[in-house]
C-alpha positions as semicolon CSV with decimal commas, in nm:
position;residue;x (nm);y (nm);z (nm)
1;X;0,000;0,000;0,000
2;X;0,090;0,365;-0,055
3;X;0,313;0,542;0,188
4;X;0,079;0,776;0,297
5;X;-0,134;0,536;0,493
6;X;-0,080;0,655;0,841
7;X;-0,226;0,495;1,154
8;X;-0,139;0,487;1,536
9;X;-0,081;0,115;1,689
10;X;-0,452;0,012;1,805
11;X;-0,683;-0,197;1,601
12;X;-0,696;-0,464;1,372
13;X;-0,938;-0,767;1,336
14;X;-0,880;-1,138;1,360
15;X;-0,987;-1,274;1,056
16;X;-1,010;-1,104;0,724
17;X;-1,237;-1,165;0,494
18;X;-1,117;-1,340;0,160
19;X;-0,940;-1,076;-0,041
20;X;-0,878;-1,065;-0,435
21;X;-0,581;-0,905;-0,605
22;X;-0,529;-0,699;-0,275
23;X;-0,962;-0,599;-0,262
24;X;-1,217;-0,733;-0,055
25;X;-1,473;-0,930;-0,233
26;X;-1,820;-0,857;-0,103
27;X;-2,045;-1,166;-0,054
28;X;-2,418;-0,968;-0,095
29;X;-2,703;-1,069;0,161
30;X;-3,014;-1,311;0,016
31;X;-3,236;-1,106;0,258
32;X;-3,245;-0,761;0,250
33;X;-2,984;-0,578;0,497
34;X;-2,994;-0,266;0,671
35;X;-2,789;-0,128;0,455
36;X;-2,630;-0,200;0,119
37;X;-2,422;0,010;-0,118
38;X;-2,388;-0,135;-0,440
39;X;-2,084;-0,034;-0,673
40;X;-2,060;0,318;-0,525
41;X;-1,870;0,534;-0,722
42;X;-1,794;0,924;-0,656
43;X;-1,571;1,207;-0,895
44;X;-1,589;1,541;-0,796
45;X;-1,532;1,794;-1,097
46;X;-1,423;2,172;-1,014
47;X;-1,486;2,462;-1,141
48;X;-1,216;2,441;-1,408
49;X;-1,364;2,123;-1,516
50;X;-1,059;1,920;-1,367
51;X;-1,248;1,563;-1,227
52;X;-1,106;1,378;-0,874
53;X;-1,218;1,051;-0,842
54;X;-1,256;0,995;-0,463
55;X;-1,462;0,649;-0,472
56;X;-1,418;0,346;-0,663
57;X;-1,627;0,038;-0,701
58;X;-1,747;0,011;-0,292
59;X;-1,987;-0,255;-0,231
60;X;-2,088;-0,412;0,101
61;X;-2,393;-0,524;0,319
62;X;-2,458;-0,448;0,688
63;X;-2,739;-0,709;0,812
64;X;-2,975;-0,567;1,012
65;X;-2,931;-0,706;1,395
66;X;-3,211;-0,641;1,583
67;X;-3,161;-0,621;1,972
68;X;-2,787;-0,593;1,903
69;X;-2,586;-0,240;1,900
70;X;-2,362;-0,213;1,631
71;X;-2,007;-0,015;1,527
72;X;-1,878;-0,012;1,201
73;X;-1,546;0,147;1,135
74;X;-1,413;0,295;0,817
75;X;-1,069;0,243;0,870
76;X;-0,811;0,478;0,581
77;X;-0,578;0,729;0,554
78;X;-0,683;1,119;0,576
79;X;-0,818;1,223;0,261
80;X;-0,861;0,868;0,124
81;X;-1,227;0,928;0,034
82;X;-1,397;0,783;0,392
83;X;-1,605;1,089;0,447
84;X;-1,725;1,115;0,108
85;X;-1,921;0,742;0,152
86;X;-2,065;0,847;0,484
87;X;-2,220;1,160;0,266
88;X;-2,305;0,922;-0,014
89;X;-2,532;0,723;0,253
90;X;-2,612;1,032;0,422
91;X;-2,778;1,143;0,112
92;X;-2,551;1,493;0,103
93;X;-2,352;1,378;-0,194
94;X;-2,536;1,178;-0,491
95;X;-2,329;0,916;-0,610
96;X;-2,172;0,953;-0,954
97;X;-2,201;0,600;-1,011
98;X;-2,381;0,298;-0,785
99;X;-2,675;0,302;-0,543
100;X;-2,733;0,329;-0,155
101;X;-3,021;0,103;-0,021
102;X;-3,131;0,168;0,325
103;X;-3,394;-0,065;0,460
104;X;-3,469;-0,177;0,095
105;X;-3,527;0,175;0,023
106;X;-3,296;0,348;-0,180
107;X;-3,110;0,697;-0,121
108;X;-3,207;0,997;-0,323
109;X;-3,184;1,248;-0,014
110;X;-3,130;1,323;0,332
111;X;-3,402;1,157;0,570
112;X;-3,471;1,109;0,945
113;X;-3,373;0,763;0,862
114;X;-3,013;0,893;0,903
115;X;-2,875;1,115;1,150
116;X;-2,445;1,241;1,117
117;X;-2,219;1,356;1,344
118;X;-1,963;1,576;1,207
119;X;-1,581;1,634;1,297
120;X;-1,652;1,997;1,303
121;X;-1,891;2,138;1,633
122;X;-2,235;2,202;1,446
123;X;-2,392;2,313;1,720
124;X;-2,629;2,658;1,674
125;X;-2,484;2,905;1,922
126;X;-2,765;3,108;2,020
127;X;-2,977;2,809;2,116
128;X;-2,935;2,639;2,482
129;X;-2,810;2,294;2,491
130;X;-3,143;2,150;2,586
131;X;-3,278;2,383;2,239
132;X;-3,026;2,247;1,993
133;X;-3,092;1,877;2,136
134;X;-3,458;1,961;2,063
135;X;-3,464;2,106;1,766
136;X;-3,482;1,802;1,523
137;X;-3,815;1,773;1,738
138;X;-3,913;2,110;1,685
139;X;-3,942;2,097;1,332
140;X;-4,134;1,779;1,356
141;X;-4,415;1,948;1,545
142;X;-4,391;1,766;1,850
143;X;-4,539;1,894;2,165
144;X;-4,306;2,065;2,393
145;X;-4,339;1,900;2,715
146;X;-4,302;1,537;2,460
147;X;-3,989;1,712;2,386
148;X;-3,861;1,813;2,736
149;X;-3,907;1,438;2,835
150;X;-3,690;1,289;2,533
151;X;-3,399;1,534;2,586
152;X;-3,416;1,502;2,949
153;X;-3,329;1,147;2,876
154;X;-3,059;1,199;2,592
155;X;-2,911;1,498;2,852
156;X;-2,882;1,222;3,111
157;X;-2,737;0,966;2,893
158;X;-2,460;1,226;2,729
159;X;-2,385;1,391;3,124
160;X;-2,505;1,705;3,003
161;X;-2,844;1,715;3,221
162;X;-2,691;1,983;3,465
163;X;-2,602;2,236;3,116
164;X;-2,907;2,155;3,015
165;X;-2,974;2,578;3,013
166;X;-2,617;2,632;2,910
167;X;-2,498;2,792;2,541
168;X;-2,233;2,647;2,316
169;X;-1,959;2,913;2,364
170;X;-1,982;2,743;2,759
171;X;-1,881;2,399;2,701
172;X;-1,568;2,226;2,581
173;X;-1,509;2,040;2,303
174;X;-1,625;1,696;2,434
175;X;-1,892;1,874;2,546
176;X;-2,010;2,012;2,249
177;X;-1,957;1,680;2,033
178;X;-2,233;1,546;2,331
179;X;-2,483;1,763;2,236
180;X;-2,383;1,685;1,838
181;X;-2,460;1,310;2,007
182;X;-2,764;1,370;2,157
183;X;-2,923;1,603;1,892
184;X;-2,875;1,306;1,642
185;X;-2,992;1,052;1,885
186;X;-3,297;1,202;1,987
187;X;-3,391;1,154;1,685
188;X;-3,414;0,810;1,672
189;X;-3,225;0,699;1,352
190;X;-3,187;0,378;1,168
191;X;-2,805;0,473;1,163
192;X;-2,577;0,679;1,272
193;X;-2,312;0,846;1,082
194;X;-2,027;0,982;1,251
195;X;-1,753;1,113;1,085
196;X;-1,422;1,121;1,267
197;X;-1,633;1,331;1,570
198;X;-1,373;1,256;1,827
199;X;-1,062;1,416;1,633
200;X;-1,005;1,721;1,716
201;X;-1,005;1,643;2,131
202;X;-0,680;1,541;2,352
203;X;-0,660;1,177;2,435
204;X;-0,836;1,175;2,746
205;X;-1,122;1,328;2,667
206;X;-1,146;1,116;2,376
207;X;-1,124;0,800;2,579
208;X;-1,408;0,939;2,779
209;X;-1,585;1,010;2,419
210;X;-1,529;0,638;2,303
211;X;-1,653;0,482;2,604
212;X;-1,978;0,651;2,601
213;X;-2,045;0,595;2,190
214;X;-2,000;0,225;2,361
215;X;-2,263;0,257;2,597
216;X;-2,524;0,437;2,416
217;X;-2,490;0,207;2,101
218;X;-2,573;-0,093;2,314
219;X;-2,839;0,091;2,518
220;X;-2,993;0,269;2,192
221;X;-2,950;-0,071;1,969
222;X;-2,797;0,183;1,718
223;X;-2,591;0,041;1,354
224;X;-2,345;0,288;1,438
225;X;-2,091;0,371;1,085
226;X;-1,825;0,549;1,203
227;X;-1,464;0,723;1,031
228;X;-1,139;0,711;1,169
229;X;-0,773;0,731;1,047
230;X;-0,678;0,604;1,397
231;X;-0,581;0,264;1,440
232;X;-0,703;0,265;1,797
233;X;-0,973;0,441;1,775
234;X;-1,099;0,162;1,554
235;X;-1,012;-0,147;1,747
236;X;-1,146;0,023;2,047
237;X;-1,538;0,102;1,904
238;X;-1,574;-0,119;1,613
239;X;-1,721;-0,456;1,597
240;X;-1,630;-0,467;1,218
241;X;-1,402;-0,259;1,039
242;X;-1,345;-0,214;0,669
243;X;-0,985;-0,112;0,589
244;X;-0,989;0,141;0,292
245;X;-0,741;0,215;0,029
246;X;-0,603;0,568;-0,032
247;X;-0,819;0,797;-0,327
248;X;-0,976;0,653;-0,520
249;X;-1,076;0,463;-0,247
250;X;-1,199;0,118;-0,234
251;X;-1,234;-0,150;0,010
252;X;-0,917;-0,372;0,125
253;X;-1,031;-0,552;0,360
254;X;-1,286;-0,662;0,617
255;X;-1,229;-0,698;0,970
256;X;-1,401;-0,878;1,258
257;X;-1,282;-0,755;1,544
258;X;-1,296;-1,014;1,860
259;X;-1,531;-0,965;2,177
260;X;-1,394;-0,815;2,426
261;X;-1,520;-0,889;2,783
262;X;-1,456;-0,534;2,918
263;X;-1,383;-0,225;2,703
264;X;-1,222;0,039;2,887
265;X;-0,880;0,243;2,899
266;X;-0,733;-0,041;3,045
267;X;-0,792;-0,303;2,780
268;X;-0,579;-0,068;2,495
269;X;-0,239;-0,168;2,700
270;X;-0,328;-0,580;2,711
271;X;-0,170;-0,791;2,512
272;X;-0,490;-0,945;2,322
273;X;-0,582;-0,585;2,236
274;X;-0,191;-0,517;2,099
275;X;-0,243;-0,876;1,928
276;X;-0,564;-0,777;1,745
277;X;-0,342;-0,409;1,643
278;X;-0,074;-0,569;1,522
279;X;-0,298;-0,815;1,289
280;X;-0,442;-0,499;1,154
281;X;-0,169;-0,302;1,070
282;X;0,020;-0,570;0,871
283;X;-0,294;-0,598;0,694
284;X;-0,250;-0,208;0,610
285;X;0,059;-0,170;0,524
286;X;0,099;-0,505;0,364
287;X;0,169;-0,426;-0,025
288;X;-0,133;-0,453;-0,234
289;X;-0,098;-0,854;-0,449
């Protein structure tokens, strides 16, 4: 693989899934999954006409699990094209090429269906926190004390109850990427799209930020797709990860990561967890057959 792949020791998956001249062959579902995306392709073309092809040929299924909380990772190297499927599914970005198929419906636009989480804080600073968790609800007409009641409990479940009355320019970043969290929770999605929402915080309160996507995907029973350039990061949240190829991006490989017992700070220093790390990143930087 290219140079440029960059990644921090910290994930990797047991067993890959079978490869073909260095790409991941998808084996499509008989029944229908939660998702599918079918042959996605994406070029962007500028201004002066000059096309960038940022995604090539990306197929794969995620079954629908009922009763069981889900993480996929996108696993690639900045600027490889990762964001640019999570818009595709999204329904921000129309495909150039390919289809998205949520719940054997396919994508033409953004719905309720799908809630993101960006990098950047998205928050609307003139709103409270308990306003900008609501407001998804507020535009759907629902009554207000309905509304106090749901984002008392996304408040609680993000530990943001007590800056509930609280503006943006108040909180931290973790703090704000919580309300970004509960805001697209509240919501109630079929999935969640978060891309790379931890980032831009130090390591500790990213820790803090991974433990409690944990959490409220098993409490929520959320198919969680999330982006990350950080090994880590990956091994830590995902329960499958799909290891992408720099731009034009396409899919390498697939990754199950094992069960883990216990997920917390702790388990990123054991040895299974620098096992399951090291698989991974000889898979990444292996070169491409």
């Amino acid at each position: 693989m290219s140079s440029e792949v960059k990644g921090e020791p910290g994930t990797v998956a047991v067993e890959s899934a079978q490869q073909k001249k260095g790409s991941y062959v998808a084996k499509q579902s008989t029944q229908q999954p939660k998702l599918r995306i079918e042959d996605l392709g994406v070029t962007y073309v500028d201004r002066a006409g000059k096309t960038t092809e940022a995604v090539r040929e990306v197929t794969l299924d995620i079954e629908d699990k009922p009763g069981c909380g889900e993480i996929i990772v996108f696993l690639g190297p900045s600027g490889c094209g990762k964001s640019t499927i999570l818009k595709a599914v999204a329904g921000i970005l129309p495909p150039t090429r390919g289809q998205v198929v949520v719940d054997g419906q396919p994508v033409v636009d953004v719905g309720r269906d799908r809630g993101m989480v960006f990098q950047t804080y998205t928050s609307f600073g003139w709103l409270t926190v308990r306003d900008n968790v609501e407001y998804g609800l507020r535009l759907q007409g629902i009554p207000k004390e309905q509304r106090r009641q749901q984002s008392d409990k996304y408040l609680k479940a993000v530990g943001l109850y007590d800056f509930a009355d609280r503006y943006p320019k108040d909180l931290s970043g973790g703090m704000k990427q919580r309300v970004a969290i509960a805001r697209t929770l509240i919501n109630k999605p079929k999935l969640v799209l978060m891309d790379e929402p931890f980032g831009a915080l130090d390591p500790q309160t990213r820790w803090g930020m991974q433990s409690l996507l944990l959490d409220i995907s098993r409490e929520e029973d959320n198919t969680i797709l999330f982006v990350t350039h950080d090994v880590s990061e990956a091994v830590y949240l995902a329960d499958t990860i799909y290891v992408l190829a720099p731009r034009p991006t396409h899919i390498l490989h697939r990754v199950d990561v094992p069960f883990f017992a216990t997920r917390d700070v702790g388990l990123k220093s054991s040895t299974e967890f620098r096992n399951v790390e090291k698989k991974l990143l000889d898979l990444i930087y292996a070169p491409a057959t």
